[in-house]
C-alpha positions as CSV (number, residue, x, y, z in Angstrom):
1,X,-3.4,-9.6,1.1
2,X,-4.8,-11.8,4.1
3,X,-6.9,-13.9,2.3
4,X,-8.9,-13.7,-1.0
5,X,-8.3,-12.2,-4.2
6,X,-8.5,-8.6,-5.2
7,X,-7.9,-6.3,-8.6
8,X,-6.7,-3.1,-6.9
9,X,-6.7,0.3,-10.0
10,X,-9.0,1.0,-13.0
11,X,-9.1,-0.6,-16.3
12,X,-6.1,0.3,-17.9
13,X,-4.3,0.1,-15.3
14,X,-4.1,-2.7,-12.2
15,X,-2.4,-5.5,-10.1
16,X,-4.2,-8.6,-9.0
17,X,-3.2,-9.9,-5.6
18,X,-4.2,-12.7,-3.7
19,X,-3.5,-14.4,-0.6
20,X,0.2,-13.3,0.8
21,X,0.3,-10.7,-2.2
22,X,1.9,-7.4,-1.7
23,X,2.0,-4.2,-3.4
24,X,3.1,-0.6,-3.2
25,X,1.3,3.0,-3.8
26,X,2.9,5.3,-4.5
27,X,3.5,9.0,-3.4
28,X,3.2,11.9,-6.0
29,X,5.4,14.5,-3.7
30,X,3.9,17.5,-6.5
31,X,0.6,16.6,-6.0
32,X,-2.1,19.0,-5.0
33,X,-2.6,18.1,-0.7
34,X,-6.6,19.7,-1.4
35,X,-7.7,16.9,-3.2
36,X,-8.5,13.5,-1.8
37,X,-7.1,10.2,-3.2
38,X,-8.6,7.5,-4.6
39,X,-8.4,3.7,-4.7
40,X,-10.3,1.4,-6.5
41,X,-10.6,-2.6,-5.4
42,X,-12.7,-4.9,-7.0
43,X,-13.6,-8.6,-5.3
44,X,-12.7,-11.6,-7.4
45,X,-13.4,-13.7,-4.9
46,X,-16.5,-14.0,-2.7
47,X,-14.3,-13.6,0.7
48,X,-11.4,-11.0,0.8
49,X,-9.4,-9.5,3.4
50,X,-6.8,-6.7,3.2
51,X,-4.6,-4.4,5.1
52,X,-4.3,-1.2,3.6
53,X,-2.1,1.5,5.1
54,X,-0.3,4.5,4.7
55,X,1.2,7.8,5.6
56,X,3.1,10.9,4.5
57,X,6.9,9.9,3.8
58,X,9.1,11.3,6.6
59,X,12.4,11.5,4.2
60,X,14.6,10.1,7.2
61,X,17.1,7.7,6.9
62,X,15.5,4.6,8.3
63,X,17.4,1.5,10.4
64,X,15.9,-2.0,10.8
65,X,17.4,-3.9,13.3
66,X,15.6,-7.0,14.3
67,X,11.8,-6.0,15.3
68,X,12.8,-2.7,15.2
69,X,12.9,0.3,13.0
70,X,14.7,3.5,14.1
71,X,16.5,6.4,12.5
72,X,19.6,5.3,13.9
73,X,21.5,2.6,14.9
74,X,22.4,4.2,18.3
């Protein structure tokens, strides 16, 4: 969360963040790749701001090193 306050899921399940809040979604590796996915946010706050990303998991070992983030150290 960069500013704001947001309820991120549906009602019987969901996480409120606000400002410097961070959360994890997760990947369902047996789901079905034809559907689309969903995510529901609702404002709490009159101005929010959010950064939202994401990406199919590589499953590679992974390396931080400073500023960095290889596969390896070499």
């Amino acid at each position: 969360m960069l500013s704001g306050d947001l309820e991120f899921g549906n009602e019987e399940e969901s996480v409120r963040l606000t400002k410097h809040g961070v959360a994890t979604l997760t990947y369902n590796e047996n789901g079905d790749a034809t559907k689309n996915s969903e995510l529901k946010i609702k404002s709490q706050s009159r101005r929010s701001k959010v950064l939202i990303y994401s990406g199919t998991p590589i499953k590679e070992q992974i390396v931080p090193y400073g500023p960095f983030v290889m596969n390896t150290m070499g």
